[in-house]
C-alpha positions in Angstrom: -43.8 36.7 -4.7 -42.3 33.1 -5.5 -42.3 31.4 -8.5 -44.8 28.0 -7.6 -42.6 24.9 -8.1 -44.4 21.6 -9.4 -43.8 18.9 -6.7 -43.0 16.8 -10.2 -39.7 19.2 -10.5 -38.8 19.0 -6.9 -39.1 14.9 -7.0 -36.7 15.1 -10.3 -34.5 17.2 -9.0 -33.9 15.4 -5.6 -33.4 12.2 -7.7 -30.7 14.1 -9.6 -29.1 14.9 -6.7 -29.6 11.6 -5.0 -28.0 10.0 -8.4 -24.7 12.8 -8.2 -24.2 12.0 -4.5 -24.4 8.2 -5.5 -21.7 8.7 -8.5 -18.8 11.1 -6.1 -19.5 9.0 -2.6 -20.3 5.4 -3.9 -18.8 5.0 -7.1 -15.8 8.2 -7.1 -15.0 7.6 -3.6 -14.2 10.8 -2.8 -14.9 10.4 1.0 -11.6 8.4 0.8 -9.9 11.5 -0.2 -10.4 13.3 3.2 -9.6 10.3 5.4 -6.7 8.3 6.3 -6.3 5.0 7.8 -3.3 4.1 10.1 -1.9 0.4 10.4 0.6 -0.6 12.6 1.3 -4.0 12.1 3.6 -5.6 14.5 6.9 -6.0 12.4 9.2 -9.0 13.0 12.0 -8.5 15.5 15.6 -7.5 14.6 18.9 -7.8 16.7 19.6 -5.0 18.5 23.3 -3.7 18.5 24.9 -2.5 22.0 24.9 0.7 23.5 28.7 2.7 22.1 28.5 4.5 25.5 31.8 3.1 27.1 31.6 5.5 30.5 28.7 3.7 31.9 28.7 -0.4 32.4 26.3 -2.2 30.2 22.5 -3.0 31.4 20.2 -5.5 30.0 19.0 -3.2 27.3 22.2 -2.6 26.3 23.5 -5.9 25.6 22.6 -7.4 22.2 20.1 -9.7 21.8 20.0 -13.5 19.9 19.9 -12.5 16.8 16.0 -13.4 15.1 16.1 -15.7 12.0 13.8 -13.1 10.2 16.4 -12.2 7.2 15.5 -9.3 5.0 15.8 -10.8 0.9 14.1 -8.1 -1.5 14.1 -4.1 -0.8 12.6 -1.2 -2.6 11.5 2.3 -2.0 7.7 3.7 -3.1 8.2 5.6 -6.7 4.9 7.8 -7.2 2.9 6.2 -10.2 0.0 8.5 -12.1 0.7 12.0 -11.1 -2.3 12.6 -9.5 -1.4 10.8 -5.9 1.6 11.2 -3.9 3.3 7.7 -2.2 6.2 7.3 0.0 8.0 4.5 2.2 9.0 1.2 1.7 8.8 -2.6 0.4 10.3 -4.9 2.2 10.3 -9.3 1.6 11.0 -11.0 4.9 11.7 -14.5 5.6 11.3 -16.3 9.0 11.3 -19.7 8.7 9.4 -20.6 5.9 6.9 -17.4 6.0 7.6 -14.8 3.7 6.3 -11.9 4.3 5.9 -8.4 2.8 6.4 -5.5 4.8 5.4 -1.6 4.0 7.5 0.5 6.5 7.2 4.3 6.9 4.2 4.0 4.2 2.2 7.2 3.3 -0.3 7.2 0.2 -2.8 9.2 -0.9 -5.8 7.4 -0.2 -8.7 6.2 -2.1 -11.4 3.6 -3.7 -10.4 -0.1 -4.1 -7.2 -0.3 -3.2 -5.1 -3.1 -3.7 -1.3 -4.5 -2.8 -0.3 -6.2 -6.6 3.1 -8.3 -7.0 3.6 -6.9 -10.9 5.5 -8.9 -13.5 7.0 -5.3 -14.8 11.3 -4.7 -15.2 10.8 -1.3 -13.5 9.0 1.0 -11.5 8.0 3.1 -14.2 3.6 4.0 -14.7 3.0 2.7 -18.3 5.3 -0.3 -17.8 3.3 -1.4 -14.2 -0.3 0.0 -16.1 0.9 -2.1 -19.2 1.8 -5.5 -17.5 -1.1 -5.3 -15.2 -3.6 -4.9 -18.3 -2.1 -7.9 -19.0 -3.0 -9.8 -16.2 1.2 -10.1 -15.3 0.2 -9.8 -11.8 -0.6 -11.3 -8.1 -3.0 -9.8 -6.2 -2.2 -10.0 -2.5 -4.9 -8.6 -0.6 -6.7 -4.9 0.3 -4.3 -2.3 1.4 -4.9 -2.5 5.1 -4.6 1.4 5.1 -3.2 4.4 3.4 -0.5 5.2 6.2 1.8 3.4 8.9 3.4 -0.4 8.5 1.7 -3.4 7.5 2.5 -6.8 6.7 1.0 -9.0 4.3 1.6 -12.8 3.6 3.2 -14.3 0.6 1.8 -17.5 -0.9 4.7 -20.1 -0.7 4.4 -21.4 -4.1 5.1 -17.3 -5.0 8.1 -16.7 -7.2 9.1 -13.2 -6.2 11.4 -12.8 -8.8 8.7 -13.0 -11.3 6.4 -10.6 -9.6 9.7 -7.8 -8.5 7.3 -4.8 -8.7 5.0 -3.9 -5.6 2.2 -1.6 -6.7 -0.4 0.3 -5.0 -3.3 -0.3 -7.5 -6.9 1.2 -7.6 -8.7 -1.5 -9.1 -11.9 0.7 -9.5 -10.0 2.8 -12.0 -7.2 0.9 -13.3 -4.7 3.4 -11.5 -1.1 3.0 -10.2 -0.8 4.6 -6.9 2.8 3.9 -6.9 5.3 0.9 -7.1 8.3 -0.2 -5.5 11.1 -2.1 -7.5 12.5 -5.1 -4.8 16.2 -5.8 -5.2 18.8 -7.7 -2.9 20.0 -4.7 -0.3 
């Protein structure tokens, strides 16, 4: 023998779990949390040094090529920020030309909501000095992280003073959360 259910009850209780669904996929982002996203941007070219093998005569590959004009100028590595999300690679400021260009190599972070690449006006990589500045507004957003994993490359306004901005953060705007930063410095 069941217990009769009122179809009033059933309608609440579907809204209720229409509303929780709503709040962990659409607002939480949690779906983000059991995906990733690979980029592989195309990276600018580098000289390649020639082959040490002195038994065997050189071939094309071997020889070095002209060297590119893309000059590396700022470097850090990925410090984790709130201890709730792992981060590792690197940060990178290129310059070709006149394009500058920042460049995430060998970049892994845990993944989620409204993410965002900042250029932070902190002194170091550590969480309450980024979270601090940022609530600030000490920042330059450059764009939406392309993707939680791989190499990507993002362009740099030209009127950008680096050296005011030297922190590159993973920030979740959504929550106000430091994924993880990188400090650039001259290599």
């Amino acid at each position: 023998y069941f217990m009769r259910i009122s179809p009033f009850r059933i309608i609440v209780a579907c809204l209720v779990a229409m509303a929780l669904l709503w709040l962990l996929f659409g607002y939480f982002g949690v779906q983000a949390l059991f995906t990733n996203t690979t980029v592989n941007d195309p990276l600018p070219p580098t000289s390649k040094e020639p082959s040490s093998n002195a038994l065997t005569s050189p071939t094309p590959s071997d020889l070095p090529t002209t060297p590119s004009s893309t000059q590396t100028a700022l470097r850090g590595d990925f410090m984790q920020g709130d201890s709730t999300y792992r981060i590792k690679g690197s940060a990178r400021v290129v310059t070709e030309g006149e394009t500058r260009t920042l460049i995430l190599s060998d970049f892994d972070v845990t993944n989620g909501p409204d993410l965002f690449v900042y250029l932070v006006a902190a002194s170091s990589t550590e969480n309450s000095d980024v979270k601090e500045r940022t609530s600030q507004g000490r920042f330059v957003q450059l764009a939406t992280l392309k993707g939680n994993r791989g190499n990507q490359t993002y362009a740099l306004p030209a009127d950008l003073d680096v050296s005011n901005y030297p922190v590159v953060s993973i920030w979740c705007r959504r929550f106000s959360r430091n994924f993880g930063s990188a400090l650039l410095g001259t290599e």
